[in-house]
KELUMMAR-40372 format. One record per residue (C-alpha): residue number from 1; x, y, z; residue in three letters. Coordinates in steps of 0.2 Angstrom, whole numbers, plus 5000, padded with zeros to 4 digits. Example, Ala and Ser with C-alpha at 12.3 -4.5 7.8 and 13.67 -1.06 7.14 Angstrom:
KELUMMAR-40372
> 1 5062 4978 5039 ALA
> 2 5068 4995 5036 SER
This chain:
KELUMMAR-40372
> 1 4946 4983 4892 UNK
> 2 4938 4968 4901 UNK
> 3 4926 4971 4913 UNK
> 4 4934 4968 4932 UNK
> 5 4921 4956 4946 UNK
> 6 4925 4956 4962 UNK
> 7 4915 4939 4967 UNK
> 8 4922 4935 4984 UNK
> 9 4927 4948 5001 UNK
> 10 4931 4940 5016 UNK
> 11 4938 4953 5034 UNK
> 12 4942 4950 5050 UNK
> 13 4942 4962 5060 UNK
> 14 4940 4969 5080 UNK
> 15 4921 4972 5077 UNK
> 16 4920 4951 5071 UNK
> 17 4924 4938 5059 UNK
> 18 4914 4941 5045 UNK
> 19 4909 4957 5034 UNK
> 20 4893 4955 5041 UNK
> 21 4897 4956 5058 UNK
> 22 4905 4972 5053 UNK
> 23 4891 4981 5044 UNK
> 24 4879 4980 5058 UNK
> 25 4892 4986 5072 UNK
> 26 4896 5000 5059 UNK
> 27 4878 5003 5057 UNK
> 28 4874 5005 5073 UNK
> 29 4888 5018 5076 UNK
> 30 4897 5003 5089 UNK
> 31 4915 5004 5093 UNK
> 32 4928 4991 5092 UNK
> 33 4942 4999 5101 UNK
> 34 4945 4994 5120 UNK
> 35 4960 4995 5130 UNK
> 36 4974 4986 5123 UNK
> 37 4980 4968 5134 UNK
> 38 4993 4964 5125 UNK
> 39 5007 4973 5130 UNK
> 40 5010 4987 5141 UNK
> 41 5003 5003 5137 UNK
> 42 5009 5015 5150 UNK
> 43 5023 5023 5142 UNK
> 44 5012 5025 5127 UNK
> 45 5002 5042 5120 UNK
> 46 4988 5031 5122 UNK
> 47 4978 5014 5126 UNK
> 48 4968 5012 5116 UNK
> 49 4968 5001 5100 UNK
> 50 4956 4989 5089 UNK
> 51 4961 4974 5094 UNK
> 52 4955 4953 5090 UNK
> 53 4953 4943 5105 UNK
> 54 4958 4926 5096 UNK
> 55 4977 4933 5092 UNK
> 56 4981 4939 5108 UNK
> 57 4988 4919 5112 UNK
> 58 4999 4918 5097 UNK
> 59 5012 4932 5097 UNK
> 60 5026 4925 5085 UNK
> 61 5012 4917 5073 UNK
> 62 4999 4930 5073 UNK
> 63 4999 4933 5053 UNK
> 64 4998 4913 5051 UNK
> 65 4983 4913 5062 UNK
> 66 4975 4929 5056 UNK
> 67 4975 4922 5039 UNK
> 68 4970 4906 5044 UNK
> 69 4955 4914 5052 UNK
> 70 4954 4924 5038 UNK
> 71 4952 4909 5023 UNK
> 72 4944 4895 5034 UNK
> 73 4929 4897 5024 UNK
> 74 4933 4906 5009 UNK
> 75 4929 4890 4998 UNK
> 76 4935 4887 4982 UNK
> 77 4948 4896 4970 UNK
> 78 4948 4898 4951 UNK
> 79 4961 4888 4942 UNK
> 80 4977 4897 4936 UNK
> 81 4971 4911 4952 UNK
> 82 4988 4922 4955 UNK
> 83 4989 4928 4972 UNK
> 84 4994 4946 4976 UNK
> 85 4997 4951 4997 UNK
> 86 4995 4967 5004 UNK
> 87 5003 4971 5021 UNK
> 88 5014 4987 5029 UNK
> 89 5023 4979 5041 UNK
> 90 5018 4958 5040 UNK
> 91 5023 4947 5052 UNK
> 92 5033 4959 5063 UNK
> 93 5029 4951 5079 UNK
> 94 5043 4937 5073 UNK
> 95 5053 4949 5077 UNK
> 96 5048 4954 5095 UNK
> 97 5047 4937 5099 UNK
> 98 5068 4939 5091 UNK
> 99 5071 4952 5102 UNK
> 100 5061 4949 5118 UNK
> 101 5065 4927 5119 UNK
> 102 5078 4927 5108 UNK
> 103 5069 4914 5099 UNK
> 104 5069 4913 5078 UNK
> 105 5075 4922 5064 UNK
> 106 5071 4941 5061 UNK
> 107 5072 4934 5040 UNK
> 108 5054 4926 5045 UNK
> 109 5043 4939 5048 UNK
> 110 5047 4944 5028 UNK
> 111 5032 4946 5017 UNK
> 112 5040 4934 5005 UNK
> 113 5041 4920 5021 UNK
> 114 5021 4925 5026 UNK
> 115 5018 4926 5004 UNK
> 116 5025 4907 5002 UNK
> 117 5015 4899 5017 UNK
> 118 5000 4907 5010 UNK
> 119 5003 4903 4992 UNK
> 120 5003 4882 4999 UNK
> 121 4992 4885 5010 UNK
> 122 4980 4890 4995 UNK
> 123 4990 4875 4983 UNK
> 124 4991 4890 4970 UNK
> 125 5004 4887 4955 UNK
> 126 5005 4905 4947 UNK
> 127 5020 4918 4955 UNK
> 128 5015 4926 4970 UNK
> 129 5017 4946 4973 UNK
> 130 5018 4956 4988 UNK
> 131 5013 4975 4986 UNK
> 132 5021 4986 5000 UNK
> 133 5014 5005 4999 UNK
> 134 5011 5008 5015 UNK
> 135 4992 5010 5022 UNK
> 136 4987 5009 5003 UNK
> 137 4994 4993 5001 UNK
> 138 4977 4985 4996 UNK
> 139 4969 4998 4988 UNK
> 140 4984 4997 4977 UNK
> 141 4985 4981 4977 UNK
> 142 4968 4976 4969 UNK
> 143 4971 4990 4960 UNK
> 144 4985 4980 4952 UNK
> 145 4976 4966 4951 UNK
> 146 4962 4974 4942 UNK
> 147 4973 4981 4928 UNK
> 148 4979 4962 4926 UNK
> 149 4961 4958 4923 UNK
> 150 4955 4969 4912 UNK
> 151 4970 4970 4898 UNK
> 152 4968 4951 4898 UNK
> 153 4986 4944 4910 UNK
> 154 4976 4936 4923 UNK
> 155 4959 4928 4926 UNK
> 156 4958 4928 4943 UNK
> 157 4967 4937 4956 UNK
> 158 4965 4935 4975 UNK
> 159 4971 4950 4984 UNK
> 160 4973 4947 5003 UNK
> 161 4978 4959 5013 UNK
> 162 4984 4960 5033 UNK
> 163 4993 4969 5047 UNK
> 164 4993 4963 5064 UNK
> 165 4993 4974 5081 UNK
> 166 5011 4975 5087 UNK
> 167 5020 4985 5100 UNK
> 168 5033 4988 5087 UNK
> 169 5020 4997 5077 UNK
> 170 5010 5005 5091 UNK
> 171 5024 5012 5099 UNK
> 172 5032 5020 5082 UNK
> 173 5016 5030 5078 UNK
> 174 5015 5035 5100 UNK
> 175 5035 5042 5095 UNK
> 176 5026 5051 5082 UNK
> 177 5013 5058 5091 UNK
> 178 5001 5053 5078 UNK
> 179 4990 5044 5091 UNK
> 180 4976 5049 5100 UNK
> 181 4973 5047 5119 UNK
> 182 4957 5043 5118 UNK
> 183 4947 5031 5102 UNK
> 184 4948 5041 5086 UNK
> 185 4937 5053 5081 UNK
> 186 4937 5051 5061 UNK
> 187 4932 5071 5056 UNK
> 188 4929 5079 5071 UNK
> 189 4932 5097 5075 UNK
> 190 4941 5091 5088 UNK
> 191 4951 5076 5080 UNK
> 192 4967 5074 5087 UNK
> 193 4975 5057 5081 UNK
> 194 4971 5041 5075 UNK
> 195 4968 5022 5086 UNK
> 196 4978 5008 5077 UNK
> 197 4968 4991 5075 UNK
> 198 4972 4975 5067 UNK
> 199 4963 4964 5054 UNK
> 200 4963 4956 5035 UNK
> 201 4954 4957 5019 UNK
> 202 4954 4943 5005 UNK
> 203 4946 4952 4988 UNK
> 204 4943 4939 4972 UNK
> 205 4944 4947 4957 UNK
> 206 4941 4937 4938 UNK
> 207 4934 4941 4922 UNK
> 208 4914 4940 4917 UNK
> 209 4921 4923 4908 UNK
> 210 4931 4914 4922 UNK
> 211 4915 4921 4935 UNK
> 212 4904 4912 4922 UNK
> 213 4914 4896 4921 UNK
> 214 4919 4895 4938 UNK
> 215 4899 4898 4944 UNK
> 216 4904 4915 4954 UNK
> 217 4890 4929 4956 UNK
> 218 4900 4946 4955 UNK
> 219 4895 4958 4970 UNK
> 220 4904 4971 4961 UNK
> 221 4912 4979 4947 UNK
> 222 4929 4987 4949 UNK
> 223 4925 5001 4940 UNK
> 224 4942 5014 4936 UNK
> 225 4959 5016 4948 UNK
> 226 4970 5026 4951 UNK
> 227 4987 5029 4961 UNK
> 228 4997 5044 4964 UNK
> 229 5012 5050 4974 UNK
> 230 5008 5070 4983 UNK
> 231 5027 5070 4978 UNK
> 232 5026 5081 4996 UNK
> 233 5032 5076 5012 UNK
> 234 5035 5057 5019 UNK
> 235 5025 5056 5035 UNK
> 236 5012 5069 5029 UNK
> 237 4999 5072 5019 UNK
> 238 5000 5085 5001 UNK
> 239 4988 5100 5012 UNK
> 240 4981 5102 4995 UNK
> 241 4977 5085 4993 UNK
> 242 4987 5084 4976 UNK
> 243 4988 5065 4975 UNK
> 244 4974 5059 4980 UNK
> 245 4964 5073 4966 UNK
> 246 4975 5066 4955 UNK
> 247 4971 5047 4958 UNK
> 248 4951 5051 4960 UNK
> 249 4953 5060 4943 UNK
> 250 4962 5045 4934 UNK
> 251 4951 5033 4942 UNK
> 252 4935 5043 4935 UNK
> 253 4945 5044 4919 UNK
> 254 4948 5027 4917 UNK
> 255 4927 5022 4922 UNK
> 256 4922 5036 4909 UNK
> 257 4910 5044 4923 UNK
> 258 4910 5061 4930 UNK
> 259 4909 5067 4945 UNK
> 260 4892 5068 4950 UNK
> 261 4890 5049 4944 UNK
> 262 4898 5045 4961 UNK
> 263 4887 5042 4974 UNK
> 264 4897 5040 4989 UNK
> 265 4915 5041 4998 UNK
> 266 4923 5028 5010 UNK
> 267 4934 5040 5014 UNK
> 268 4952 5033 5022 UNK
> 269 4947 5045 5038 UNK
> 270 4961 5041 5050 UNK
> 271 4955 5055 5062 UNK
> 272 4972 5064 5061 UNK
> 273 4972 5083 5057 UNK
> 274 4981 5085 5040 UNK
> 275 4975 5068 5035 UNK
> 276 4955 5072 5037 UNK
> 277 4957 5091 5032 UNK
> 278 4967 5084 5016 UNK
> 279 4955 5073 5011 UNK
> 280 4940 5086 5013 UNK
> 281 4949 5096 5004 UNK
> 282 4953 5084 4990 UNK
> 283 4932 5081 4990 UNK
> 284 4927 5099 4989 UNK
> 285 4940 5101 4973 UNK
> 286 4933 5085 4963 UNK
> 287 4915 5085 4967 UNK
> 288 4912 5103 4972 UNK
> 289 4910 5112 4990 UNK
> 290 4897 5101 4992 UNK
> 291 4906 5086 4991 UNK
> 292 4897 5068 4993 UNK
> 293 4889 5059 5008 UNK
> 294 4905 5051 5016 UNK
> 295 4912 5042 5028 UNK
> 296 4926 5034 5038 UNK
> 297 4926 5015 5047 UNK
> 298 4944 5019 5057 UNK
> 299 4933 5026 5074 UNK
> 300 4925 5009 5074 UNK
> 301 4938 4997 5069 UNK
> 302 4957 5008 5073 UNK
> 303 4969 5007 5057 UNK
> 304 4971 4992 5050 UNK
> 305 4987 5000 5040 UNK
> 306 4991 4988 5024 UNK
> 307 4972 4978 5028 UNK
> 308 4966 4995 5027 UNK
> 309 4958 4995 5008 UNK
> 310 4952 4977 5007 UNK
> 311 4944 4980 5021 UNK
> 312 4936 4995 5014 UNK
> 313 4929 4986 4998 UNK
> 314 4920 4975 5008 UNK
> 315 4911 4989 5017 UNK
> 316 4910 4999 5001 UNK
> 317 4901 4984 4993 UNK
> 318 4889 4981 5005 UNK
> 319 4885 4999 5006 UNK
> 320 4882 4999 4986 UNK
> 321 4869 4984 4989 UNK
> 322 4859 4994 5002 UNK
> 323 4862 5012 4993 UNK
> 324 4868 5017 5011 UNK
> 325 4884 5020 5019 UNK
> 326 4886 5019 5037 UNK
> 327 4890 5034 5052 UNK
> 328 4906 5040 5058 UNK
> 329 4911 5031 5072 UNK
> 330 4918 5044 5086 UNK
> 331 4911 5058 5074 UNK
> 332 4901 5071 5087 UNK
> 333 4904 5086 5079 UNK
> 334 4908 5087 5060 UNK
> 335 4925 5099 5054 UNK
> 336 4915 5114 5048 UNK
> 337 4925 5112 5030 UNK
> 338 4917 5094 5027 UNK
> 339 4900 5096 5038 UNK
> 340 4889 5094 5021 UNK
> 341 4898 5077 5018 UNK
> 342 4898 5069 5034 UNK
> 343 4885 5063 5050 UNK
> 344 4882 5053 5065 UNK
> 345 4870 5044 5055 UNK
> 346 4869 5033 5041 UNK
> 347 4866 5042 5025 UNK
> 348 4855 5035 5011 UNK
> 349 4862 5039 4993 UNK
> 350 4856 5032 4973 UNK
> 351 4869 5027 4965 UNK
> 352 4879 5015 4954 UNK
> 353 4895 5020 4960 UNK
> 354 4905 5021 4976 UNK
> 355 4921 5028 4978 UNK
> 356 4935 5023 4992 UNK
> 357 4953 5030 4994 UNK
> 358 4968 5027 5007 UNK
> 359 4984 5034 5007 UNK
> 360 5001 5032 5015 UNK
> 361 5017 5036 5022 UNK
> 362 5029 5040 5008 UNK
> 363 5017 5049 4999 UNK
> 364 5007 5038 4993 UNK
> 365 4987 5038 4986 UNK
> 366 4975 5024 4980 UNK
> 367 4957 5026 4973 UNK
> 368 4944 5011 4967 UNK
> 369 4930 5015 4959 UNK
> 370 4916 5000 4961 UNK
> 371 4901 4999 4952 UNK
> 372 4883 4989 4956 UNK
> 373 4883 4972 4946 UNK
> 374 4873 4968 4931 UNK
> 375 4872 4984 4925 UNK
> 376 4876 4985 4904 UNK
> 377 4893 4994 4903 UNK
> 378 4903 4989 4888 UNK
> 379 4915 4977 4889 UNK
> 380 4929 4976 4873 UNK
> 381 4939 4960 4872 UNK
> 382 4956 4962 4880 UNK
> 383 4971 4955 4869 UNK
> 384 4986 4955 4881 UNK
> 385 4997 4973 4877 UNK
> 386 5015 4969 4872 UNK
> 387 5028 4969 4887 UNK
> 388 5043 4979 4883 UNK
> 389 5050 4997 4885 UNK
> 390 5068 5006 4879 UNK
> 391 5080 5007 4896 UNK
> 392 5085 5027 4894 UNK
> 393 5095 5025 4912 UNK
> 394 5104 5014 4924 UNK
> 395 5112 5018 4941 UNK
> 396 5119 5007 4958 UNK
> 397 5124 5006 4971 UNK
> 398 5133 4990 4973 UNK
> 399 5148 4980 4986 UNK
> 400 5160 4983 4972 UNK
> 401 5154 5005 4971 UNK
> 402 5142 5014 4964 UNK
> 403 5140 5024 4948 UNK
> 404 5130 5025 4929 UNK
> 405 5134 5020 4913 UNK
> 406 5137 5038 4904 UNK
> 407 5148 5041 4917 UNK
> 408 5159 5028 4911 UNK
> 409 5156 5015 4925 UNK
> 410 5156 4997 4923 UNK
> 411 5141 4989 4934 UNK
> 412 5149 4974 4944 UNK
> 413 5136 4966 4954 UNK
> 414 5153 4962 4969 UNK
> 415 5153 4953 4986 UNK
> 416 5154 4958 5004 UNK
> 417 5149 4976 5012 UNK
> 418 5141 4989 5003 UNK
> 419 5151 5007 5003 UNK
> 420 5146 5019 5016 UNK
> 421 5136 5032 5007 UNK
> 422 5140 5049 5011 UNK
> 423 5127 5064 5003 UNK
> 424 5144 5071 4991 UNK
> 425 5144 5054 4986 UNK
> 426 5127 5055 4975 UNK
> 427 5123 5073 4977 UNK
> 428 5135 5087 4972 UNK
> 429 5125 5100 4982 UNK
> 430 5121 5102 4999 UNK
> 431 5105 5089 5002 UNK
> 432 5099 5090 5021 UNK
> 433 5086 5076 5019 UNK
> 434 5100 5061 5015 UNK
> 435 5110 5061 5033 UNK
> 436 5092 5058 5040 UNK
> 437 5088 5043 5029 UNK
> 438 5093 5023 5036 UNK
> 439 5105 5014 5025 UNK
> 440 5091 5004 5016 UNK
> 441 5084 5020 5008 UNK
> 442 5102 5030 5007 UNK
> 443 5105 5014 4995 UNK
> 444 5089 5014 4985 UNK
> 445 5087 5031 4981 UNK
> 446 5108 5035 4978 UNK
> 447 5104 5021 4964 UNK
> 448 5087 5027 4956 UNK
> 449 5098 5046 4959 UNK
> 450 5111 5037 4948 UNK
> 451 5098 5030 4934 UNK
> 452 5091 5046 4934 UNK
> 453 5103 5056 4931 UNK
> 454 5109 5043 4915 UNK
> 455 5093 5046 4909 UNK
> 456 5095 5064 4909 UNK
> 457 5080 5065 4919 UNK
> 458 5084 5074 4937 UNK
> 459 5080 5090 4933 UNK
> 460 5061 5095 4933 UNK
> 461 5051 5109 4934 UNK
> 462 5033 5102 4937 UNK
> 463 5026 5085 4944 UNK
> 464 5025 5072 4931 UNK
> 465 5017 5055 4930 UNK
> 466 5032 5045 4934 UNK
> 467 5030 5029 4943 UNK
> 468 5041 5015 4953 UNK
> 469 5040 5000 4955 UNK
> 470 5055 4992 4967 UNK
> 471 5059 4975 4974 UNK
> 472 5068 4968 4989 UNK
> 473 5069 4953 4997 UNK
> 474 5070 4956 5016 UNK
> 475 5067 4976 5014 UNK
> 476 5070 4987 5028 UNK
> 477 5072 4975 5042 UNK
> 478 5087 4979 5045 UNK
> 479 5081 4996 5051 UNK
> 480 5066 4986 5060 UNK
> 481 5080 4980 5069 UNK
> 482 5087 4996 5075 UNK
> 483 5072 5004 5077 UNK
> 484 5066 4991 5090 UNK
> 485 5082 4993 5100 UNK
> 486 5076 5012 5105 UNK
> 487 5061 5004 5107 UNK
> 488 5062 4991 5117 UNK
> 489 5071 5001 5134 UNK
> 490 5055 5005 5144 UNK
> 491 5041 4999 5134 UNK
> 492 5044 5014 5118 UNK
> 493 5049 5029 5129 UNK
> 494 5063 5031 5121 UNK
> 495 5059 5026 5103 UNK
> 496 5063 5036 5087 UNK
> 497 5051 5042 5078 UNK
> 498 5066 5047 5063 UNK
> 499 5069 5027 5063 UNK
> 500 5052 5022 5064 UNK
> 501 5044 5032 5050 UNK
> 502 5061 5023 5039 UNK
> 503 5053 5004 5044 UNK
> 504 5040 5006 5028 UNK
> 505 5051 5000 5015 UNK
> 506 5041 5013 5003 UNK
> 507 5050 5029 5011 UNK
> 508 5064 5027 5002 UNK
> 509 5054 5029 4984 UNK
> 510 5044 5043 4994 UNK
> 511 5061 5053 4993 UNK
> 512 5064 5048 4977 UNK
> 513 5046 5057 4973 UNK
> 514 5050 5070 4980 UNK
> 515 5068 5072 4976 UNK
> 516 5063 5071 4957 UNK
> 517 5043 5075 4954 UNK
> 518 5038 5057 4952 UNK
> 519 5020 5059 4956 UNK
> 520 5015 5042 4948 UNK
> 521 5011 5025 4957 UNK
> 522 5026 5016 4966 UNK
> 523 5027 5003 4976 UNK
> 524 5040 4991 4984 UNK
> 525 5037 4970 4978 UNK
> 526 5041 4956 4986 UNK
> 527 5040 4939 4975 UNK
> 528 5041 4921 4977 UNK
> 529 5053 4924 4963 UNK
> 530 5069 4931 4960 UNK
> 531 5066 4950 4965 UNK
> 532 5075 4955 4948 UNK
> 533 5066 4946 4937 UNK
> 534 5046 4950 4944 UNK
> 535 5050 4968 4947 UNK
> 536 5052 4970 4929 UNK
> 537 5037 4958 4923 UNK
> 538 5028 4972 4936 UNK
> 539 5036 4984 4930 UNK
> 540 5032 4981 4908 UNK
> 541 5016 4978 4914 UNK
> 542 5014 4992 4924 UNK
> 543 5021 5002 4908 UNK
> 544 5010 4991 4898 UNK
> 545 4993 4994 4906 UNK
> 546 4996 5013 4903 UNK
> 547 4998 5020 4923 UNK
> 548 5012 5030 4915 UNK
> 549 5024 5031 4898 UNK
> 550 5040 5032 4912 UNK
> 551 5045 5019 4926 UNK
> 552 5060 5018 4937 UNK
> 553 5061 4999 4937 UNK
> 554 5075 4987 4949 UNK
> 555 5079 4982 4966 UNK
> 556 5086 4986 4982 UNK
> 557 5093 4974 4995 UNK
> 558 5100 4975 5010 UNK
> 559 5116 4970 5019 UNK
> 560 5107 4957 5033 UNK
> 561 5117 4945 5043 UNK
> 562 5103 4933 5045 UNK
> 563 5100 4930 5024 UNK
> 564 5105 4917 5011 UNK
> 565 5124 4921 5008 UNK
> 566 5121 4920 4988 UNK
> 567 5110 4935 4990 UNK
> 568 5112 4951 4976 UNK
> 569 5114 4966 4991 UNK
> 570 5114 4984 4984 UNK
> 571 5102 4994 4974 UNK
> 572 5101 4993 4955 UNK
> 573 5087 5003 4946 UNK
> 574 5082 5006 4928 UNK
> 575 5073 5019 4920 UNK
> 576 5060 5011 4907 UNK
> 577 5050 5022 4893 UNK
> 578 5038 5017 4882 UNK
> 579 5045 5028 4867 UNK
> 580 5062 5025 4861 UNK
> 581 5073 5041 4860 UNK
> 582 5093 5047 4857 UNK
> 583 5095 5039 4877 UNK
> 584 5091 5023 4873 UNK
> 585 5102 5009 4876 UNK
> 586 5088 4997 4867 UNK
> 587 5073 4987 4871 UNK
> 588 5069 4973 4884 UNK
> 589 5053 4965 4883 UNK
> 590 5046 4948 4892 UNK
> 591 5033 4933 4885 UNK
> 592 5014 4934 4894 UNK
């Protein structure tokens, strides 16, 4: 494989404009969270949040202007650069502005309407990708991008991550108690939820060739990745930290180190109970009871959800060029479990590597591995992998009924409303989980149900490296809709927290993990494209670059009264397998 540079970061964040600004307020343990002006907080769990002053004048355009902050000075891009977004919940305040004015569409705060402003903005040819995985977006998303580089798809590949402070957002995670009343304490003993924050990340990454061509000095190596489902629970961590071991694992894997080559951790530290104790836990079991100096930027900077791991690298690199990584912001007494890995002060290590993780709702875990420049690791010539696979499975769920091919159905792709969905519908035994889903994710995982069982793959006994990739166009938005109308009454005090967890378009493939095993990467797409047509050039390349010899593979849209009226609404999935077998219905397979 090629060699993988990252030659340009750029954040934005509460603690300041540049990755500098944020280095010295983390070195010198400063916090970034104030009480929040925005909007009303007294209904709220808390008032706290990591917040940046220039947005607080632009509610309805705050992504535009966050990027715009974000790329005044980025300079110059690498011809044929393919652009790859990374946000949880994009431009949601276009639809506060909907609901409290009445002025705009909801359609507009999309990822796909925030991806095509971006891509001219940036006057970038190449299709354009947005990666949806919750707070792993990024991490998952350079992670992408890496894999493009090194088995020679792309030569460049800007990742640029974002997620704005909403009250959408902020009262969701106060109706599920997951914040803290006071700023986060990343670790502590005496943890008791996490601050939320806004901010952005842009990460270039090329090949050795186009950074030589282009003039570029890598700062970093991407080094190995991984990405893993815990297969566990939707809103909360695997206690036993099975994703995220298994993501460091493939991650080491794929740099050929062991564990005690890592130096350090930029842990994804959210200051939450399960999430901190899963994470030490996850430590102890890959680099011993010792674990490694390690750290977490949330107490300074709040959670910057999908901007989350972009952010992250930055930090991570600078803390590979000075062999130090910062405290603990809000860290006063370290959780006994972890007290050899963490401090209130910055902890020198000697290293080539860093590691840094995050993780999400749905189940989701990313791990980058990043390596000093200029050191002399191997680098083989990459001659693009073929893009193809055998489809073993089909299911859907469309306006003209659902069903599979073995079962004699005929797929009709119909107009006007999908059917109801009832849980005898899809599953012939009692399923308590399904009467609490939203419709969006009734639809998508009744149709990757239906594929699976074509492909003669429901039943399983242990996790497997099973991964999903899944487009949409406008996502969950209709469930963004309903959850803001129990939000909007009194500033959140009656908000759902059931609805709430369902407006991350990734849950739905979180149940489908967990309903079936799938312990591999997944992720929801949105394109500049047709959704069909990029989720399966992600998906062969996916397939292609090894993450697993097993995809589910297709789309899910829902019924929206603000969208194109050509749109394709329903779910249709596909599962794709390297390896033909007596299930195959043939091969599909895409040019570059």
């Amino acid at each position: 494989m090629r060699k993988v540079c990252i030659c340009k970061t750029a954040t934005l964040s509460a603690m300041g404009l540049t990755v500098d600004e944020l280095w010295q307020g983390l070195m010198r343990r400063k916090s970034a969270l104030q009480p929040v002006e925005r909007f009303s907080t007294e209904k709220y769990v808390s008032v706290y949040a990591g917040t940046i002053d220039a947005l607080n004048d632009c509610h309805g355009r705050m992504a535009e202007a966050l990027l715009d902050l974000l790329l005044n000075d980025f300079g110059e891009l690498p011809p044929n650069t393919r652009l790859i977004g990374a946000t949880a919940k994009g431009g949601i305040d276009v639809l506060e502005r909907y609901f409290q004015k009445n002025e705009g569409c909801p359609a507009v705060d999309s990822p796909v309407s925030v991806l095509r402003k971006l891509k001219n903005r940036l006057n970038l040819s190449e299709e354009a990708i947005n990666i949806n995985a919750a707070c792993a977006s990024s991490t998952i998303a350079v992670a992408h991008g890496a894999s493009l580089i090194a088995n020679g798809l792309a030569d460049s590949v800007l990742v640029v991550a974002f997620d704005i402070l909403s009250e959408f957002v902020f009262s969701g995670f106060s109706a599920l108690k997951g914040m803290s009343p006071t700023p986060s304490r990343p670790f502590d003993r005496e943890r008791d939820g996490l601050s939320l924050g806004e901010g952005a990340g842009a990460i270039l990454l090329t090949s050795t060739d186009m950074a030589d061509t282009s003039g570029l000095h890598p700062k970093a190596y991407v080094a190995g990745w991984g990405c893993a489902n815990d297969a566990n629970h939707i809103t909360a961590p695997a206690k036993d930290g099975f994703g995220l071991i298994k993501a460091v694992n493939e991650a080491l894997a794929m740099a050929g180190l062991l564990p005690t080559d890592i130096g350090a951790i930029n842990a994804h530290g959210t200051g939450t109970i399960y999430n901190d104790l899963m994470e030490i836990t996850a430590a102890c079991s890959v680099f011993g009871d010792t674990g490694k100096p390690m750290h977490s930027i949330k107490g300074a900077i709040g959670h910057t959800l999908g901007a989350a791991g972009a952010i992250e690298v930055a930090v991570a690199i600078k803390a590979l060029e000075e062999q130090l990584i910062p405290p603990t912001t809000g860290l006063t007494t370290a959780d006994p479990a972890g007290a050899s890995m963490l401090s209130t002060a910055p902890q020198p290590f000697e290293s080539r590597y860093i590691l840094t993780s995050n993780s999400g709702f749905g189940g989701i875990n990313g791990v980058l591995i990043l390596e000093t420049p200029g050191t002399d690791t191997l680098e083989s010539e990459a001659h693009p992998p073929a893009l193809s696979a055998h489809i073993t499975g089909i299911g859907w769920v469309t306006p003209d009924g659902l069903g599979h091919l073995r079962q004699g159905a005929r797929f009709s792709s119909g107009k006007g409303p999908l059917p109801e969905l009832a849980r005898k519908d899809v599953f012939p035994e009692p399923y308590k989980r399904f009467g609490r889903l939203d419709a969006f994710s009734k639809v998508g995982l009744s149709a990757i149900t239906l594929a699976m069982r074509d492909a003669a793959q429901e039943e399983w006994t242990e996790k497997r490296p099973f991964g999903i990739v899944a487009a949409t166009d406008y996502g969950c938005l209709k469930t963004d809709m309903e959850y803001f109308k129990t939000a909007l009454p009194n500033h959140g005090q009656f908000a759902s927290p059931n609805l709430f967890a369902y407006t991350l378009p990734n849950c739905f493939l979180g149940e489908a993990a967990i309903r079936f095993g799938l312990a591999g990467s997944n992720f929801v797409l949105n394109s500049t494209e047709t959704v069909t047509s990029n989720a399966l050039k992600v998906s062969l390349k996916e397939l292609a670059m090894g993450t697993s010899g097993k995809l589910l593979c297709g789309y899910n849209n829902p019924e929206l009264e603000h969208g194109p009226a050509d749109r394709q609404v329903g779910g249709l999935f596909f599962v794709l397998e390297t390896e033909a077998d007596e299930m195959s219905y043939g091969q599909v397979s895409l040019e570059g």
